[in-house]
N, C-alpha and C positions, 0 to 999 in steps of 0.2 A: 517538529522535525526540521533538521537541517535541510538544505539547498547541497549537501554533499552529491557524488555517486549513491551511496549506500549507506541507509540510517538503522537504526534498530532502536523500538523505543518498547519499556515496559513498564504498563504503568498501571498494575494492578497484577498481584500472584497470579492470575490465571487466565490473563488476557496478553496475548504479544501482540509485536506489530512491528512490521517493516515499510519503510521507502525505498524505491530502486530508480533511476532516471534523476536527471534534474532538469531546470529551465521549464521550456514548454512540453516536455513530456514525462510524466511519471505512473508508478505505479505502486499503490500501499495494497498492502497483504494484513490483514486481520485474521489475527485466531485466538483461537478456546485452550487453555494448555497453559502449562509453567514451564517446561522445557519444550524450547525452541524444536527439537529433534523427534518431538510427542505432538503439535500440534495438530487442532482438529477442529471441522465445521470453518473453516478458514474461509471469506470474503475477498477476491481481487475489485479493488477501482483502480481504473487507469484513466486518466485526466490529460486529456491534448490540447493545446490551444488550436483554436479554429483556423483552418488556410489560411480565409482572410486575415487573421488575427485578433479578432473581435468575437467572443465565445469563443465554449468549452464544446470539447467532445466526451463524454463522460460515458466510459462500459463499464458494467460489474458484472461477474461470476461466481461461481461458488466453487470450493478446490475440496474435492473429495479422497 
């Protein structure tokens, strides 16, 4: 995925995926589903660089 704002990648009939953020903060969205507007059992990571800038802060969730 790009370094944009906002990516959109699909790379299999029934898996999507989105980026939102760029640089040192982002967030990919994973789901189940062929239409974007159907998606389901979806996974958020969100990926920070560290204050100091040396590591990651890495959270995930599940989007119900």
């Amino acid at each position: 995925m790009t370094d944009g704002q906002y990516s959109y990648f699909d790379p299999r009939h029934d898996i999507q995926a989105q980026k939102l953020g760029k640089n040192d903060s982002f967030i990919v969205q994973i789901g189940a589903g062929d239409v974007i507007e159907k998606i389901h059992n979806a996974v958020s990571v969100t990926i920070t660089k560290g204050e100091s800038g040396s590591g990651l802060i890495v959270t995930m969730g599940e989007q119900r």
